[in-house]
N, C-alpha and C positions, 0 to 999 in steps of 0.2 A: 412546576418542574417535577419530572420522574425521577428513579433511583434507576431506569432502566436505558439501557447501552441500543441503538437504533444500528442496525447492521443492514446495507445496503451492497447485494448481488447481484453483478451484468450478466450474470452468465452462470447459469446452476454449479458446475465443476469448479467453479473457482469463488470454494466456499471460503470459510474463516480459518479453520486447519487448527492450529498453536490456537491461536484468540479462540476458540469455540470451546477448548481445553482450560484452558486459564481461568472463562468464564464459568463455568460449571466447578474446577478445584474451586473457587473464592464463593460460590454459591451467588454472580450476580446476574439479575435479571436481564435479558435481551429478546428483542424481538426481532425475527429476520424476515426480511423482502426481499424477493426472486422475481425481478425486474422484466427478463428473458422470458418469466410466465405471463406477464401480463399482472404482475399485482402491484399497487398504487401503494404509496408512501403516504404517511401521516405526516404532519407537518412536524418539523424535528426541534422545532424549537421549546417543546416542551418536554425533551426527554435529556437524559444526563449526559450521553454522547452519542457521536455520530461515526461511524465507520463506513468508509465505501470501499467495498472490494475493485479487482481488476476483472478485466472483457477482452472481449475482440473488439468491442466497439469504438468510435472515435471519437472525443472530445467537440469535437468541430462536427461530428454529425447531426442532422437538422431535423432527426426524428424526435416522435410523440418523446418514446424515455427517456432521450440525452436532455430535449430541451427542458423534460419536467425537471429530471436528474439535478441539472445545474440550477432549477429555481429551488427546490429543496435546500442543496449547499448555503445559496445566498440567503435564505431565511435561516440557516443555522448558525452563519457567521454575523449576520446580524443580529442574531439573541447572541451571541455569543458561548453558543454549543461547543464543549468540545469538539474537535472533529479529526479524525488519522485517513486520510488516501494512501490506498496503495495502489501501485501502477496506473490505471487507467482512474483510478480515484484522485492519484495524485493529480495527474493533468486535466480532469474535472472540477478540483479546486481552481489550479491557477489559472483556467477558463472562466469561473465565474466568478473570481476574482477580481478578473479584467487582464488577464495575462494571457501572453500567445501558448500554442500548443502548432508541434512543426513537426513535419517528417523529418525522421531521423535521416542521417548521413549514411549511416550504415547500422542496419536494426544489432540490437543486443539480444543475444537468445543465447541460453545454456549457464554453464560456469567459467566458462573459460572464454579472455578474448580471441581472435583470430590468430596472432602470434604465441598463442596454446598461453599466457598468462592467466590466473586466476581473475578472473571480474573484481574488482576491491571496489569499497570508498573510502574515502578521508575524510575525516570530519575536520570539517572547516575552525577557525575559532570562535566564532559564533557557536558551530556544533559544539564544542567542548562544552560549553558554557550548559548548553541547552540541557530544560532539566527532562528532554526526551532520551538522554543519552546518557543519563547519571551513571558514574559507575562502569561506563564502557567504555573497551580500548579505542585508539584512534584510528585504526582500518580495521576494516568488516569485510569477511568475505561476504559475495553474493550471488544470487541468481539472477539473470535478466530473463524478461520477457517482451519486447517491445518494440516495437516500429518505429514509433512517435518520441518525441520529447517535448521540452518547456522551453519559454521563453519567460523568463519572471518579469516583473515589473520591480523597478528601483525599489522601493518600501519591500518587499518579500525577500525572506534572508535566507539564501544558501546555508544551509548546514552541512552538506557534504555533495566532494565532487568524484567524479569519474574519470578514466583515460577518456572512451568515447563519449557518449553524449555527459556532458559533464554538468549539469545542475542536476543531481540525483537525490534531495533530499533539501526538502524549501519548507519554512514556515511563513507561514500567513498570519497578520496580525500577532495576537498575545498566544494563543489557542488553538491554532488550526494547522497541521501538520500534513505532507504529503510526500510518500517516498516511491520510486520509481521501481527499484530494488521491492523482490518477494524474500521477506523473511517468516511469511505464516505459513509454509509448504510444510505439510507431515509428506512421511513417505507415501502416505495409500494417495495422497491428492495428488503426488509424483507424477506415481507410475500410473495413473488414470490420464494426469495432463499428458502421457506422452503417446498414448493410441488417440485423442481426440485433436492435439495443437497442431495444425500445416508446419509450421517450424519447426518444430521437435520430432514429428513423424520421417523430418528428411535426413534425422541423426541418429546414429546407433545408440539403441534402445540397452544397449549391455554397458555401451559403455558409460552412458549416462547414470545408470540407477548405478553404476559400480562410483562414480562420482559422487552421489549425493549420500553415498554409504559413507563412503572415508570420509565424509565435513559433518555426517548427520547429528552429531555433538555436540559441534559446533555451531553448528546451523541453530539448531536446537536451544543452546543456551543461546544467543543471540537473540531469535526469536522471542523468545521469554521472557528477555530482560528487556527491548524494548516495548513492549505488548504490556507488559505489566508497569514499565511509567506512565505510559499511556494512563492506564488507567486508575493509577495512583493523581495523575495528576486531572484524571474529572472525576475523583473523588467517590470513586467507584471500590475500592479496595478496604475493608472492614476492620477495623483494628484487630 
């Protein structure tokens, strides 16, 4: 076993943001793989955690990366690696987990739902409990980005739900965490997602960064505070 954090990217632009900052304040070790270049994963079960970032790509796709993708998770949740999914990371967990991953009913993208509501979740009471959430209030605002959703399997615990696609935040086992919801977005990874993403490109670009200015705070401390139990809880954080 390493001292060092395994960072796993579908897609160069949607890198670690918050988490790449957090790791460098606390001085810990990480190595990242950029999956969308073509570079191969080490087997994860010998390092102190596992993070997968979010993609365009699909859980269910039947390519070389996904299907490597998902045998890496299961060796990681088999040693019992830490592990945090975000977005397309979350649904890469409860895939190879053994849980479904389903087209959404109506995709989430932006900050706001359709009825101009802010995106929230709720932490479930499970969520309260969970010590990925120490310390935080019971609804987070958030950003969506996403097509897909989950289907958990009985044994995998909702920690928080959503208006629309509403399993938004599941743990796996003792250790393995995956949220649907982007809380590692800094502004420059923003405003970069929003000339490259089909979805974001077909929403005004003013009024979105004017969005993520007024919460950027909040956003901000959110990000932070779960990012760093994360990593207080693989034992990554230095007295």
């Amino acid at each position: 076993m390493t001292s060092t954090l395994l960072i796993v990217q579908n897609i160069s632009h949607e890198g670690p943001g918050i988490l790449e900052e957090l790791l460098n304040e606390h001085e810990i070790a990480f190595e990242r793989y950029d999956l969308s270049k073509g570079e191969s994963l080490p087997d994860p079960s010998a390092c102190a955690g596992m993070v997968v970032l979010g993609g365009p790509q699909s859980a269910n796709d039947e390519s070389a990366q996904i299907t490597g993708e998902l045998q890496a998770i299961r060796a990681a949740l088999n040693a019992g690696v830490p592990y945090l999914g975000i977005c397309l990371g979350l649904q890469l967990l409860v895939k190879a987990a053994g849980g479904e991953v389903l087209r959404c009913h109506r995709k989430e993208i932006g900050f706001r739902e359709p009825d101009g509501e802010p995106f929230m979740v709720e932490l479930t009471e499970a969520g309260k409990q969970d010590a990925l959430f120490r310390n935080m209030p019971e609804r987070l605002r958030v950003f969506q980005l996403h097509g897909e959703t989950i289907a958990p399997l009985e044994s995998m615990i909702v920690l928080a739900m959503g208006r629309g696609c509403e399993n938004q935040i599941v743990r796996v086992g003792g250790n393995a965490w995956g949220l649907q919801c982007h809380f590692e977005m800094t502004p420059a990874m923003f405003e970069s997602w929003i000339g490259i993403d089909d979805d974001l490109k077909t929403m005004n670009k003013n009024e979105l960064l004017a969005e993520f200015n007024a919460i950027s705070m909040e956003y901000a401390e959110t990000g932070r505070a779960i990012l760093l139990n994360f990593l207080e809880i693989a034992g990554l954080l230095k007295e």
